[in-house]
C-alpha positions, 0 to 999 in steps of 0.5 A: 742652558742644558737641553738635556736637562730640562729638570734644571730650569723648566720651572724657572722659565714661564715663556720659551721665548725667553730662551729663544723661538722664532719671530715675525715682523717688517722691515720698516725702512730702507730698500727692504721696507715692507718685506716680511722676516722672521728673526730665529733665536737658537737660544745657543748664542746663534741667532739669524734673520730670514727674509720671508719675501726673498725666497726664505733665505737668511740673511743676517746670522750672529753667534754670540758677538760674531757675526758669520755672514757677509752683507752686501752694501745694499743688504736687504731690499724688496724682492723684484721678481721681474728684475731676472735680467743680465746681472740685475740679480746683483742690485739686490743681492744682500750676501747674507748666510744664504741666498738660492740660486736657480730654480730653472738656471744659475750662473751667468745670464744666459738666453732669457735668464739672468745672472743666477735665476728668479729664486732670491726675488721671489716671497714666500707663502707662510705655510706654518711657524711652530714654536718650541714648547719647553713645558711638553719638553719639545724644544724644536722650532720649524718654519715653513713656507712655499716659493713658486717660480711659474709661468702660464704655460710654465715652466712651475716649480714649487720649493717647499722650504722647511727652516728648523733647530733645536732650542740649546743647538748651535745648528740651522736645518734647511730642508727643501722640496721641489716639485714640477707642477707643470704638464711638461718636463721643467729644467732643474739647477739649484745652487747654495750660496753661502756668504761669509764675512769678518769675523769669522773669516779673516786673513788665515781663516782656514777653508776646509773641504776635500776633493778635487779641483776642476778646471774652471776656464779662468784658471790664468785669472786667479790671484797669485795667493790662492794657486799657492794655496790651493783655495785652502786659506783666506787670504787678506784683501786683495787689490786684484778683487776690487771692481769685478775681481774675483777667484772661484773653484770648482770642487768635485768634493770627497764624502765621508762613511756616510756619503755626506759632505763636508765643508766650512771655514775654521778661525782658530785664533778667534776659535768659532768655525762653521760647519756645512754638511750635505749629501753628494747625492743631491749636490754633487758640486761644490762651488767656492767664490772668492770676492776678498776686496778692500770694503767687500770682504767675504767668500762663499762655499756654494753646494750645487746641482751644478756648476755655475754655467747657466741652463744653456749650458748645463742642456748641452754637454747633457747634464741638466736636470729635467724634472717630470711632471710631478716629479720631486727632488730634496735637498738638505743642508745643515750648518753649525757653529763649532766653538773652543776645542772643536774649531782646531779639530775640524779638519779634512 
């Protein structure tokens, strides 16, 4: 199908749900039964799952037969807004395209926060779902919703999400709003965790980014394959990965003319590539994980406010955010697939 060219096929078509739109429905088994999702049909070969009651983030994501995401052993679960302890955040962790870290901390547990934050087992309020419209020649799609994380006596955050594409466009669109509904300054931290999986990545996968790595403080920890290959590779399973093993990257990344951000992973004998833009000026970090074992195959490239350090702290070397209140941050992130041609010319 040619967006382009509606005059082709628009009057062959009676439902734009026969060349894609957005679904909504429940899981009725396994640990997710009962959670609200919306399948999303680009009607480009990409289609994806989002999770409704996990913060509206995206779990499975195919294009074409690939698969580009990762999913964990449990995959999706009910959300378990109370489970903010330690690293319980972990039990239910379904990897997926994406999972938000944060909204007041990520990274390690720390004082009262868990392992990366409240965000992912929180649901969402459905604010509005508008399908495509192919007879007015509106062919994009958007589904909105709103997160709270609050507290009497707050902290209160409010993140609207906004998820939205073009029918015919291999894209995903995620633009975020978060306010500060409370009456004292509330903290900020707010990573992306964008987890990707076999097919696309596969030994030799190339991980494109540009800029500079900053230390870390478990530089001695990282596995022989990457301080070769400067986390620019995917490499095989590793056996130092099984149980907690792992390899992460701090990248104080390079923009481009248009001071945005670009990253990914290209696997040019399978030729698919996925492509994450974002602007420095909202995620000035980029984070990339690394768990390559046996059976848990899958690394992540994580555009970030931060570090992963925790709230704790991100408050004492002085760069956490504190949102006002009524104070609004954005944030926007796009990620595409790139197929044939395109795969080898994705580079930095």
């Amino acid at each position: 199908m040619n967006p382009k060219d509606l005059s082709s096929w628009k009057s062959k078509i009676s439902n734009s749900h026969q060349l894609g739109g957005i679904e909504t429905s429940i899981v009725d088994n396994g640990g997710g039964k009962g959670t609200r999702i919306a399948w999303i049909n680009t009607g480009s070969g990409l289609r994806f799952k989002v999770v409704l009651d996990r913060g509206m983030d995206i779990v499975d994501a195919f294009f074409n037969e690939n698969s580009l995401a990762w999913i964990s052993h449990a995959g999706i679960t009910s959300h378990q807004p109370f489970s903010d302890q330690g690293i319980n955040w972990l039990k239910t962790f379904a990897g997926g395209l994406l999972t938000t870290c944060g909204l007041s901390s990520m990274g390690p547990p720390n004082g009262d926060h868990g392992l990366h934050g409240r965000y992912a087992n929180l649901p969402a309020e459905l604010i509005s779902v508008k399908q495509p419209d192919i007879f007015s020649g509106d062919l994009t799609f958007e589904l909105v919703g709103k997160i709270m994380e609050t507290s009497t006596f707050g902290p209160s955050l409010e993140l609207i999400r906004k998820i939205s594409g073009r029918l015919g466009s291999p894209e995903i669109h995620v633009s975020d709003s978060v306010r500060n509904l409370g009456n004292t300054a509330a903290p900020l931290m707010l990573l992306y965790h964008i987890n990707c999986g076999w097919p696309l990545i596969d030994e030799g996968t190339r991980i494109v980014w540009k800029g500079e790595l900053r230390p870390t403080g478990h530089e001695a920890k990282t596995s022989d394959f990457n301080r070769k290959h400067q986390f620019k590779v995917c490499p095989p399973p590793l056996d130092e990965h099984a149980g907690f093993g792992e390899d992460v990257a701090f990248i104080d990344p390079q923009t481009d003319l248009d001071e945005l951000l670009t990253c990914g992973y290209a696997n040019d004998e399978a030729k698919i590539a996925l492509k994450i833009q974002f602007s420095k000026k909202q995620l000035p970090w980029l984070i990339h994980w690394q768990h390559m074992a046996k059976g848990e195959y899958v690394t992540a490239l994580e555009p970030a406010t931060h570090p992963p350090i925790g709230q704790a702290n991100a408050q004492e070397d002085g760069s956490l955010i504190l949102l006002q209140p009524g104070e609004k941050r954005e944030f926007e992130l796009k990620m595409e697939v790139l197929t044939g041609e395109k795969v080898k010319e994705f580079n930095m």
